[in-house]
C-alpha atoms as an extended CHARMM CRD file, in Angstrom:
* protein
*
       126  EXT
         1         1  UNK       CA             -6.0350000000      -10.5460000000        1.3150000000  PROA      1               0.0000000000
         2         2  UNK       CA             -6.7420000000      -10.2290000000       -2.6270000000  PROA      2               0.0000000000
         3         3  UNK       CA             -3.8390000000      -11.7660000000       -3.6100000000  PROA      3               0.0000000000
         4         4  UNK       CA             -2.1500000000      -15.4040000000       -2.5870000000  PROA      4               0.0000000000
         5         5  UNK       CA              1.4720000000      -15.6870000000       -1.8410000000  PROA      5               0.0000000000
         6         6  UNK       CA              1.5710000000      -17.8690000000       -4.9120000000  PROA      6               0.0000000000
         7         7  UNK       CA             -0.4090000000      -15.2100000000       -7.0690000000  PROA      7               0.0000000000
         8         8  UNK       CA              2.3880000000      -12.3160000000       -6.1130000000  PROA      8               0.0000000000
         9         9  UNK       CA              5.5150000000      -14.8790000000       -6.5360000000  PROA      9               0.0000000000
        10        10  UNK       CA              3.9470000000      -15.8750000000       -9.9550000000  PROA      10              0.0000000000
        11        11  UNK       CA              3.9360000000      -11.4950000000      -10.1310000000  PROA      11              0.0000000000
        12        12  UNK       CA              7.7120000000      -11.5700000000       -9.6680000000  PROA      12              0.0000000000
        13        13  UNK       CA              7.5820000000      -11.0380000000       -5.7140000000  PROA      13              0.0000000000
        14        14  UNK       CA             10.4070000000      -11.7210000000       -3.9240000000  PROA      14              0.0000000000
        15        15  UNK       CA              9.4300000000      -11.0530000000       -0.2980000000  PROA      15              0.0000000000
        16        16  UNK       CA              9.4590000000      -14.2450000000        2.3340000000  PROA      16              0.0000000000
        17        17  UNK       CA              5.8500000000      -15.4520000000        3.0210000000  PROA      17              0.0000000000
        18        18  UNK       CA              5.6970000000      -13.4400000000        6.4710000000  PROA      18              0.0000000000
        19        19  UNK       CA              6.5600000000      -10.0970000000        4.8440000000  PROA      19              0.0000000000
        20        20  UNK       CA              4.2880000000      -11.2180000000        2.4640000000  PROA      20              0.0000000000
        21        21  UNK       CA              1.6180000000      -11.5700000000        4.7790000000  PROA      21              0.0000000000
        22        22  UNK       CA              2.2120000000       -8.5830000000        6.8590000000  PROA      22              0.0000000000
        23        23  UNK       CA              2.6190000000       -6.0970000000        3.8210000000  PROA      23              0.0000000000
        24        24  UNK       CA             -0.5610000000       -8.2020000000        2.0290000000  PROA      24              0.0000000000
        25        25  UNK       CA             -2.5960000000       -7.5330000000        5.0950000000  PROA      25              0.0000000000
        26        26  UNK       CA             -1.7960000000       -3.6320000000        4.7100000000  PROA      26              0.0000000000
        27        27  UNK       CA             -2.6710000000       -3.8120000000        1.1780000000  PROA      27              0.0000000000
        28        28  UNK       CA             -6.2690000000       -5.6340000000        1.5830000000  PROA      28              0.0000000000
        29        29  UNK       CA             -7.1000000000       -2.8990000000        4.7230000000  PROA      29              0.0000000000
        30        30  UNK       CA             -5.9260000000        0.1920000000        2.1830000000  PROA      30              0.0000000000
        31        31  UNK       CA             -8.1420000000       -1.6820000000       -0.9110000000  PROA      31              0.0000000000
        32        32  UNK       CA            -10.9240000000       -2.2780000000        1.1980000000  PROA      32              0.0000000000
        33        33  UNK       CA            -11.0150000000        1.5300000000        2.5100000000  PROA      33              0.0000000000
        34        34  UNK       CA            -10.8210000000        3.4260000000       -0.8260000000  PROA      34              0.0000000000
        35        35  UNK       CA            -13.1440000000        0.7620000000       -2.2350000000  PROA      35              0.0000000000
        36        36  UNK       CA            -15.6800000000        0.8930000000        0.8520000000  PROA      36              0.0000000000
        37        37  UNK       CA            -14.9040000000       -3.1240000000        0.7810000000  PROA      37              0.0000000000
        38        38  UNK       CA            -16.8700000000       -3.4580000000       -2.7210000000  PROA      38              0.0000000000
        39        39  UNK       CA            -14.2380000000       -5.8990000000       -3.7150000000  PROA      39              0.0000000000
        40        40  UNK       CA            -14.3760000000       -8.0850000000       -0.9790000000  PROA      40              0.0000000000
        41        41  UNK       CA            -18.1650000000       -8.6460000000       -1.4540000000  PROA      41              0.0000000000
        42        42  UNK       CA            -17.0650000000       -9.9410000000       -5.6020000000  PROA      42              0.0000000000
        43        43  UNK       CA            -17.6300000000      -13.0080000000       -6.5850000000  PROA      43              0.0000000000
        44        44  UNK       CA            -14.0000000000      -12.5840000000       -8.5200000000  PROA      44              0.0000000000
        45        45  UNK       CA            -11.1400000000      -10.3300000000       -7.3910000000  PROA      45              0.0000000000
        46        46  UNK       CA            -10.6200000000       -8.3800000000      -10.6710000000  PROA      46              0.0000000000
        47        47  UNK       CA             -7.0110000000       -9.1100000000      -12.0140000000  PROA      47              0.0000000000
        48        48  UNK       CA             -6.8180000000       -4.8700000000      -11.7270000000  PROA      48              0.0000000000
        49        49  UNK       CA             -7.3210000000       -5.2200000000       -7.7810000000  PROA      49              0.0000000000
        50        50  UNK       CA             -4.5200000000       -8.0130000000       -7.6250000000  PROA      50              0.0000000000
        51        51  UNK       CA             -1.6420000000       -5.9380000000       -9.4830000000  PROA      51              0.0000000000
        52        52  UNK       CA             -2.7140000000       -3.0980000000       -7.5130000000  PROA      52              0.0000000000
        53        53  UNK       CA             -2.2330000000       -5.5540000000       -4.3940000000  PROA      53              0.0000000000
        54        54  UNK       CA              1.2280000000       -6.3030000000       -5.6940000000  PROA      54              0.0000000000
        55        55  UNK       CA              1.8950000000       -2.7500000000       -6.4550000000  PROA      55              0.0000000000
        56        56  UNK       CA              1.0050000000       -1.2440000000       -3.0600000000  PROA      56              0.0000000000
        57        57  UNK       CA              3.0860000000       -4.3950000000       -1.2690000000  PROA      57              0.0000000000
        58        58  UNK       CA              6.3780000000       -3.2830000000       -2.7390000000  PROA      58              0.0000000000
        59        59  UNK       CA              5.7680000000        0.4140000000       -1.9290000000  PROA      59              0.0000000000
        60        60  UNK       CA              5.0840000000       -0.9190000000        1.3740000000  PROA      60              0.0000000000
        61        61  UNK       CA              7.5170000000       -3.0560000000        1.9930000000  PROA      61              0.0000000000
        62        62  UNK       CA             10.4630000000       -0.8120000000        0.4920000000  PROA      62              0.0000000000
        63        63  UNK       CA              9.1560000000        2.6620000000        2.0940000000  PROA      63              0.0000000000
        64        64  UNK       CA              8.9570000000        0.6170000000        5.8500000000  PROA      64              0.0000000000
        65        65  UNK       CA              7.5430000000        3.0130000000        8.4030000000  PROA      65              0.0000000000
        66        66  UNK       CA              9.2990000000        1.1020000000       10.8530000000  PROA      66              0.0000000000
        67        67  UNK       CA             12.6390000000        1.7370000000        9.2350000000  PROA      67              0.0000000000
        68        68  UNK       CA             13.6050000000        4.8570000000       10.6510000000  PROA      68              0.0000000000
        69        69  UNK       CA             16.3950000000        5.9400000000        7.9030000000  PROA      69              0.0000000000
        70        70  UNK       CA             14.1980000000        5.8840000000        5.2820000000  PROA      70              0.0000000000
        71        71  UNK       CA             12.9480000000        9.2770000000        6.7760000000  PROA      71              0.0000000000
        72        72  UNK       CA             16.2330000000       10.3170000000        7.6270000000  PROA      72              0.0000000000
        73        73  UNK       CA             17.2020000000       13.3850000000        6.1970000000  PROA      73              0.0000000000
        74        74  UNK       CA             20.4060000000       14.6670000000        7.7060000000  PROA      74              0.0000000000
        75        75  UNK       CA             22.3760000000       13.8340000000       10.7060000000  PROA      75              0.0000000000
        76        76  UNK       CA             24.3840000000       16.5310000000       12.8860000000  PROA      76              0.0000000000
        77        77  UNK       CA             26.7960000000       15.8440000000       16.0490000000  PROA      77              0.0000000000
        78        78  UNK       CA             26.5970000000       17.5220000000       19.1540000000  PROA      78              0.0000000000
        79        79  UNK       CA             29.4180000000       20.1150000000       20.3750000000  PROA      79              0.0000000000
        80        80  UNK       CA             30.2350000000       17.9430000000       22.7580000000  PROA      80              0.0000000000
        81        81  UNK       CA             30.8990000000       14.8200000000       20.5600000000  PROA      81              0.0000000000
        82        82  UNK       CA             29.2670000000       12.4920000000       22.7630000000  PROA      82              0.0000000000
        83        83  UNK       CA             25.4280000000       12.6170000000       21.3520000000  PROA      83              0.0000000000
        84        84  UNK       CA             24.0340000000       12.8910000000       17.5520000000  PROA      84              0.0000000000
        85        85  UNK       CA             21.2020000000       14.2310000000       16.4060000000  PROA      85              0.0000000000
        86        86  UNK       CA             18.6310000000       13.0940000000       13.5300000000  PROA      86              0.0000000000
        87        87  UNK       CA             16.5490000000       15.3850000000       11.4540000000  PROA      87              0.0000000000
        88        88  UNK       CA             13.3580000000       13.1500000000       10.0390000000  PROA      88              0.0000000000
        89        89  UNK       CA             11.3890000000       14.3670000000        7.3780000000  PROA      89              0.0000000000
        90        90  UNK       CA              7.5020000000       14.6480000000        8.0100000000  PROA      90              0.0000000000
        91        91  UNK       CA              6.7070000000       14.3110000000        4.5530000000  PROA      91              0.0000000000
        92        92  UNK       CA              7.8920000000       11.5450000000        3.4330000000  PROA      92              0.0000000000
        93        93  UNK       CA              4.7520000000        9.4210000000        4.6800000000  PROA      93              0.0000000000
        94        94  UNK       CA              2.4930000000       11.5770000000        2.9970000000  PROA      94              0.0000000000
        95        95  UNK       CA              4.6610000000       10.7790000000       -0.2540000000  PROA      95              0.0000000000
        96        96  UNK       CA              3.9850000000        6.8530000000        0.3240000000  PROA      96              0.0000000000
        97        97  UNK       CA              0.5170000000        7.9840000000        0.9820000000  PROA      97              0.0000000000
        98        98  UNK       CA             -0.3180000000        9.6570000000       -2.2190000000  PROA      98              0.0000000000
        99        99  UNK       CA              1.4300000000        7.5900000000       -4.6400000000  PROA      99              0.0000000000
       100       100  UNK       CA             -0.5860000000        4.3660000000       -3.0320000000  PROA      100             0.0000000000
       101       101  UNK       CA             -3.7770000000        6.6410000000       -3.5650000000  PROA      101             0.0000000000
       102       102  UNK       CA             -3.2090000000        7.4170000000       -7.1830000000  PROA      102             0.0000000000
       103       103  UNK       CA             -1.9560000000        3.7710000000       -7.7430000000  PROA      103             0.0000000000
       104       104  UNK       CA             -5.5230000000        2.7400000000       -7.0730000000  PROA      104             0.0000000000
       105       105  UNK       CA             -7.2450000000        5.3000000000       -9.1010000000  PROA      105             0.0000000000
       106       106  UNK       CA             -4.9840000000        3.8460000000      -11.6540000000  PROA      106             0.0000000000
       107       107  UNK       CA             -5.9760000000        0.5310000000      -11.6280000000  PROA      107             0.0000000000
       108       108  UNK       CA             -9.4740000000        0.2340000000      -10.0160000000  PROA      108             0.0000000000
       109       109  UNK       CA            -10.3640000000        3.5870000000      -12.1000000000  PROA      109             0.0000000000
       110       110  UNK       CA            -13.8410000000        2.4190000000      -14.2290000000  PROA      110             0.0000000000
       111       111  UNK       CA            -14.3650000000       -0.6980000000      -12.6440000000  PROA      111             0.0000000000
       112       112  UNK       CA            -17.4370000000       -1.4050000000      -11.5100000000  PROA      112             0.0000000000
       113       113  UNK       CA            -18.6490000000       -4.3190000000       -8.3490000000  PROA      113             0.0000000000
       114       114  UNK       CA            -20.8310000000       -7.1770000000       -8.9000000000  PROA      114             0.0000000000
       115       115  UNK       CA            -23.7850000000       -4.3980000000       -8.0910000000  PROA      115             0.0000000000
       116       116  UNK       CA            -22.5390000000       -2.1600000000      -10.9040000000  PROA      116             0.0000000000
       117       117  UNK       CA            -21.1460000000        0.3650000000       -8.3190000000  PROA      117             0.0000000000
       118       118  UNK       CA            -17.9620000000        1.6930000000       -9.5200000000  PROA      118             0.0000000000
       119       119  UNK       CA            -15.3800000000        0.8250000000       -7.0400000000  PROA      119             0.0000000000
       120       120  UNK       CA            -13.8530000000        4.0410000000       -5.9960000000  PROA      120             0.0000000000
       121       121  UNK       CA            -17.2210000000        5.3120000000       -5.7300000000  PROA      121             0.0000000000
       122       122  UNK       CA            -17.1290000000        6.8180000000       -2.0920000000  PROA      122             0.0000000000
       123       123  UNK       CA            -21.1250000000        7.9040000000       -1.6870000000  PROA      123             0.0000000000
       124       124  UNK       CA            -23.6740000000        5.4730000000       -0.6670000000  PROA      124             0.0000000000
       125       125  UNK       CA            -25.4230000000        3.4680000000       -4.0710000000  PROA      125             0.0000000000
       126       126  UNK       CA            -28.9080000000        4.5800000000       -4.8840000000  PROA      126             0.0000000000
C-alpha cells in the first residue's frame, strides 16, 4: 500500500484499520495499474501518490460495490403484493470508474519515476 493507516488518519481518515486495509489494498492495485507499478519501484512515494491514495479510498469506500443500494435506482412491487422488484443502474460503476481515473491524472499528472519516466506514461521507456 502507498499510504500507512497512520499517514491517512493524520489525512483526516476516519475508516477502522480493516476498511482501511481492504479499501488501501484497492487503491495500491488501481495506482500500480495506471502507473505500470513505476511508483512502487521509488525510492520515495511522492506525497502526490499518497493524497491520491487517500482520495481513491474514500471514493471507494463510500461508492461500495458490495452495497447493493448504492446502485439502486427505483423499486416497483409486484401485482400480486407478495414480491418486489429492483431496478440497478449499470452506470453507476463506470461513474466510480472515471472519476478514480481522472483523480490520478490529477495528481500523478507531470510526475516523473526515479528513471525519469513520467508516471502515467503507459508505453514501454526507450
Amino acid at each position: 500500500m502507498y499510504l500507512t493507516y497512520d499517514e491517512y488518519l493524520d489525512m483526516g481518515g476516519l475508516l477502522e484499520q480493516a476498511a482501511f486495509t481492504r479499501w488501501g489494498v484497492q487503491a495500491a492495485l488501481f495506482i500500480d495499474r495506471v502507473t505500470q507499478k513505476r511508483i512502487r519501484g521509488m525510492k520515495t512515494v511522492p506525497p502526490e501518490a499518497k493524497r491520491l491514495a487517500f482520495e481513491l479510498i474514500a471514493l471507494a469506500s463510500a461508492a461500495d460495490p458490495l452495497n447493493p443500494s448504492l446502485y439502486l435506482t427505483q423499486e416497483t412491487e409486484i401485482v400480486d403484493g407478495v414480491h418486489s422488484s429492483r431496478i440497478y443502474s449499470p452506470g453507476r460503476a463506470r461513474t466510480v470508474t472515471d472519476t478514480m481515473e481522472r483523480l490520478a491524472v490529477t495528481y500523478l499528472d507531470g510526475l516523473t519515476g526515479d528513471d525519469g519516466t513520467p508516471l502515467l506514461f503507459l508505453g514501454v521507456p526507450g
